[in-house]
N, C-alpha and C positions, 0 to 999 in steps of 0.2 A: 692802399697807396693812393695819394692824390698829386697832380702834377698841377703847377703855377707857375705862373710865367714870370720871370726874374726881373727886376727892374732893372739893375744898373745894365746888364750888357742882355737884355731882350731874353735870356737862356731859358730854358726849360727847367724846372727844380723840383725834385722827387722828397716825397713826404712822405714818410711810414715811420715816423718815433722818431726819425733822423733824417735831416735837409741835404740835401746832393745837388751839383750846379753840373749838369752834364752837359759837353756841347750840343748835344744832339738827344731825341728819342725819338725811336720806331715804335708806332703804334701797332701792336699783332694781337689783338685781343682778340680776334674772330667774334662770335656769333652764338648766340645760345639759340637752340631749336626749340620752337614751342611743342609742348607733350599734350597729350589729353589726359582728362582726367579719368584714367581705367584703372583700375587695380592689377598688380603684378606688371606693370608697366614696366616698370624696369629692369623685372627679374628677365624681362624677355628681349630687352634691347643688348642687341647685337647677337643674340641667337633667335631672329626673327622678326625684331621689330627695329629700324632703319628709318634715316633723316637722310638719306642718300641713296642714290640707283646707280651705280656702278658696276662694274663687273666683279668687283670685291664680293657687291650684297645681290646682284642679278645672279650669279653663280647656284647659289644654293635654292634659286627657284628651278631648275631645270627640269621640266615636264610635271612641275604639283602649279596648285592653286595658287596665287597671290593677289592682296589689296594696297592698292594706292588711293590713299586720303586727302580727298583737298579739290581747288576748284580752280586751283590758278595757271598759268603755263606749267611751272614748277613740277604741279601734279601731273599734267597731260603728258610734259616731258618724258617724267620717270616710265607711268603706264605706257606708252610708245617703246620705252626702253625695256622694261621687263617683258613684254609680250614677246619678245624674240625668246627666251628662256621659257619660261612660264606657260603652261598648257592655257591658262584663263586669268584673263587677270579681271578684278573687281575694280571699278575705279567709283568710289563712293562719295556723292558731292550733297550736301545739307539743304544748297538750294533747288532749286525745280527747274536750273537753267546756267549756261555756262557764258552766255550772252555776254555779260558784263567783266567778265574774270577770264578770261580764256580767249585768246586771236582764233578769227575764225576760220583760220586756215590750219590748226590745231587738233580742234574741236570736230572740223571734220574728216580729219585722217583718224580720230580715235572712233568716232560711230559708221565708219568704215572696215575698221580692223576686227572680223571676225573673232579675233581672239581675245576683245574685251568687250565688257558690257557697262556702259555707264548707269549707276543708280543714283537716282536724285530724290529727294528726300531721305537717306540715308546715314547712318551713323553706328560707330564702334562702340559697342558697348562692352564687352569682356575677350580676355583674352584665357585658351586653355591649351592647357599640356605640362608636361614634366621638365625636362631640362631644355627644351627647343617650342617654341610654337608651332602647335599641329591643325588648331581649328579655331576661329573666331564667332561671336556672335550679334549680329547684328542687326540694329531694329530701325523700321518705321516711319518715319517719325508722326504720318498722316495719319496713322490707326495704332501705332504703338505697338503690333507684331513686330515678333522678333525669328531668325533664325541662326543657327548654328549651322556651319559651314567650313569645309577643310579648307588650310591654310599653313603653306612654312614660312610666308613675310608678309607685313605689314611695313608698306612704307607711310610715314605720316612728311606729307609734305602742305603744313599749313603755316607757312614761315618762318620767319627767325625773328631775333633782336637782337641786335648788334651792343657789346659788351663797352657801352659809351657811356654811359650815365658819370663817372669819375673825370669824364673831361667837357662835361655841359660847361661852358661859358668860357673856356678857353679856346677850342679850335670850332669852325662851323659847321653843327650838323646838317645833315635834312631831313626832311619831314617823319622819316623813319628814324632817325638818329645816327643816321650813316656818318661816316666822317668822308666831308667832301678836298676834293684834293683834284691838283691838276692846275690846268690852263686858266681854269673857273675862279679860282683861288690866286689866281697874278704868280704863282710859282716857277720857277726852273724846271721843275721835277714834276712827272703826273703825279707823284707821290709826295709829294708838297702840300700839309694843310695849310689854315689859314694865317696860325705862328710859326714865324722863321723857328725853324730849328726842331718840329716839330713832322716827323714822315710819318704815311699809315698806310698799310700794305695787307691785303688776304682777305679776307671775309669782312670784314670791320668797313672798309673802303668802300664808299656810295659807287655805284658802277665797278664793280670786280667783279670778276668770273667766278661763282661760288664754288671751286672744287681745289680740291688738294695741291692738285700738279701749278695751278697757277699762283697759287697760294705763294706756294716755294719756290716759283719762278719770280713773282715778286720779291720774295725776300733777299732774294740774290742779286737782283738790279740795284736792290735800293742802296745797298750798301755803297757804289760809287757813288748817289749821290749826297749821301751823307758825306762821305770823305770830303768832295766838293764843295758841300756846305762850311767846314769846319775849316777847311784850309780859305777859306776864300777872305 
């Protein structure tokens, strides 16, 4: 589907084999998570491997092992949150410092936290077990040892990409691809891009709260200001 902005009356107009003048569209396309590239990776997402720390996926750490990946708040967040569950958590970061990627008020509540251990120069290399993840293996990167080590989650928290590319040069991204929206953009609505008629709401939205509940709490507002937009 590709969206263009209509000339006679500004509209929005949807493109898939067949042209459509809608008054209005909601932007909900959320976020793709970045994966690494491990074998069986998928067979084990969502029975152990996780792009979110929730009490949905912190649940099934309760008293075992678990690794959170990445170097950013994002990751710090999560491992802070699993540690309450989780006997040990791993929190596995590639560089040799969290300095630049991580607030340092963060950074030192997790090398405080008994119940994690930060590794730097570290990284995923395979994942093992049957119908659930039960142990990971993990190498190195300074000498290229590796070990194997129990495991029932694996959080990877190294980003997203927000699912923008079919609306580059119509509404304004940023530097990520976010679709920017709000007061920034001259709008009514925080959820006002930069085309009249055009709202974006949940994950996709530069500055949103990346979880579910506000996701759908967004979707819910926006819909008065669509009506507002249409009747106006």
């Amino acid at each position: 589907m590709r969206v263009t902005s209509g000339i006679a009356k500004n509209k929005p107009t949807l493109r898939e084999n067949i042209a459509s003048a809608p008054g209005a569209v909601v932007v909900a396309t959320g976020v793709q998570y970045r994966r690494l590239p491990i074998d069986r990776l998928e067979h084990f997402e969502g029975g152990g491997v996780y792009y979110a720390a929730t009490e949905n996926e912190a649940r099934h750490c309760r008293g075992a092992e678990a690794l959170v990946i990445g170097g950013g708040n994002s990751a710090g967040q999560a491992a802070m949150y699993v540690s309450r569950s989780a006997s040990r958590v791993r929190l596995l970061v590639r560089g040799h410092s969290l300095a630049a990627s991580m607030s340092n008020y963060l950074s030192s509540r997790l090398a405080a936290d008994p119940a994690i251990s930060i590794e730097y120069g570290s990284e995923l290399i395979a994942l093992h077990g049957a119908d659930r993840l039960e142990a990971v293996t993990i190498r190195t990167t300074a000498d290229g040892t590796s070990q194997t080590v129990p495991a029932c989650a694996v959080f990877i928290m190294v980003g997203a990409a927000p699912n923008t590319g079919w609306l580059s040069g119509l509404v304004d991204l940023d530097e990520k691809g976010f679709v920017r929206t709000g007061e920034v953009m001259g709008g009514g609505s925080p959820y006002a891009t930069s085309c009249p008629g055009i709202f974006a709401v949940g994950d996709v939205r530069a500055g949103s709260i990346k979880r579910v509940a506000a996701s759908v709490g967004e979707g819910s507002v926006v819909i008065s200001k669509v009506w507002e937009f249409l009747n106006s």
